[in-house]
N, C-alpha and C positions, 0 to 999 in steps of 0.2 A: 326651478320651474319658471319662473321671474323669469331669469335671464333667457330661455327659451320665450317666451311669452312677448318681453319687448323685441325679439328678435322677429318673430314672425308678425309684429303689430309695422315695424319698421318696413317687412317685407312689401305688406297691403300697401303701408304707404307708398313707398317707392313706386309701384303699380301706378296708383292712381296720379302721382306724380310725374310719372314719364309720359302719362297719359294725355294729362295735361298741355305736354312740354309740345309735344309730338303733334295732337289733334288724331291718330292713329291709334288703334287698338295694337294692328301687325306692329306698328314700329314700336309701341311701346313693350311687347315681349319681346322683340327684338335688343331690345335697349334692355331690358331687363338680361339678358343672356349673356351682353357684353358685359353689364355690371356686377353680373354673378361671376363670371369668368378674370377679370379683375380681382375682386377679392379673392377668387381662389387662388391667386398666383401672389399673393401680398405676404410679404416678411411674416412668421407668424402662424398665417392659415392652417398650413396645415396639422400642427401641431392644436389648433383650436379646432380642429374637424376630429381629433384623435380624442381629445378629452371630450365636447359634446357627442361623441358614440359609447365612450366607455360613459358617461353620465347617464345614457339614456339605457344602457346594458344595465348598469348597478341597478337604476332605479326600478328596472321591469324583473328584476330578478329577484330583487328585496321585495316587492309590492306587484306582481304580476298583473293584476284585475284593479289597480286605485289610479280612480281619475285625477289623480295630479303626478301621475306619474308622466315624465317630461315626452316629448317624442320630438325626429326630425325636421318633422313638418306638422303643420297644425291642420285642420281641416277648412280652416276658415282661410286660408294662406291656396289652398286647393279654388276652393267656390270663389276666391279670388280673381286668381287667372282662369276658370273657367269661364266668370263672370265677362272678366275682357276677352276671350277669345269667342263667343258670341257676340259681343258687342261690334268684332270684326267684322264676323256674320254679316248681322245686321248691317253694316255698314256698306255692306258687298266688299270685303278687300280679301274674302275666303275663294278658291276656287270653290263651282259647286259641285257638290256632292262632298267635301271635307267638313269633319265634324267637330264640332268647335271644342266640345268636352274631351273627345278624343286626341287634339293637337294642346290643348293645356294639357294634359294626362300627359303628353311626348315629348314637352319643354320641362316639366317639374321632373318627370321620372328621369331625363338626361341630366340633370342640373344635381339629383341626387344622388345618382350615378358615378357621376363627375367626382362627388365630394368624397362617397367612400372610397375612387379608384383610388384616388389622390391621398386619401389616408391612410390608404394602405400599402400602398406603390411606389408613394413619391415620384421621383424624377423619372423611374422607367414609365409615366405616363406622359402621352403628347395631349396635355390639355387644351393647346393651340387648334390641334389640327381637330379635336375631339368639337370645342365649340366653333370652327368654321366651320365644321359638315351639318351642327344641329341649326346656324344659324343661313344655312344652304338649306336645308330642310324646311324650314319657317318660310324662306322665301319660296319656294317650289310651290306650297300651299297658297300664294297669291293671286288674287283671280287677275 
């Protein structure tokens, strides 16, 4: 649980770091996709994407209902990127009428997507072409 916990603590950061980098909310989940998509393709990943699923299978299965039972994503790792995808909003860099909860909901559900194709699939997936269409998609949503 730890090891899940500073995972997703490192996530936020990152966030608020690109965030930083950028002065951009879009570009910072933008940035966040390519550096997800990097680690997904690193010596290693997928093999670590294969054991954090079966870690989080054992633990719900041994413990169905206990709150330290680990999961992929945290909630706070969510209210995260919904946080900056308002924050675009606000910014006006959203076209309008695009919902800012709903476009983090369509960067985290791809990103987690991505990881189980990849663990399960390996190389019959094109993870290239997979995060240039969601990272086409982010921009489409640019006012």
């Amino acid at each position: 649980r730890e090891c899940f916990a500073r995972c997703f603590e490192s996530t936020k950061t990152a966030m608020a770091e690109l965030l930083a980098q950028s002065g951009s909310p879009v570009q910072a989940l933008t940035s966040l996709v390519e550096m997800s998509a990097r680690a997904y393709g690193e010596e290693g990943a997928r093999e670590g994407m294969i054991l954090n699923l079966q870690a989080v299978l054992v633990s719900a299965t041994a413990q169905p209902s206990s709150e330290t039972t680990p999961t992929l994503i945290d909630k706070s790792v969510v209210d995260a990127a919904i946080q900056l995808a308002h924050q675009a909003s606000d910014a006006g860099e959203l076209s309008e009428g695009v919902d800012p909860a709903g476009l983090a909901l369509l960067v985290l559900g791809a990103l987690q997507g991505l990881q189980l194709l990849i663990a399960m699939f390996d190389s019959d997936i094109d993870s290239d072409a997979a995060t240039d269409t969601l990272l086409a998609a982010i921009a489409s949503f640019r006012s």
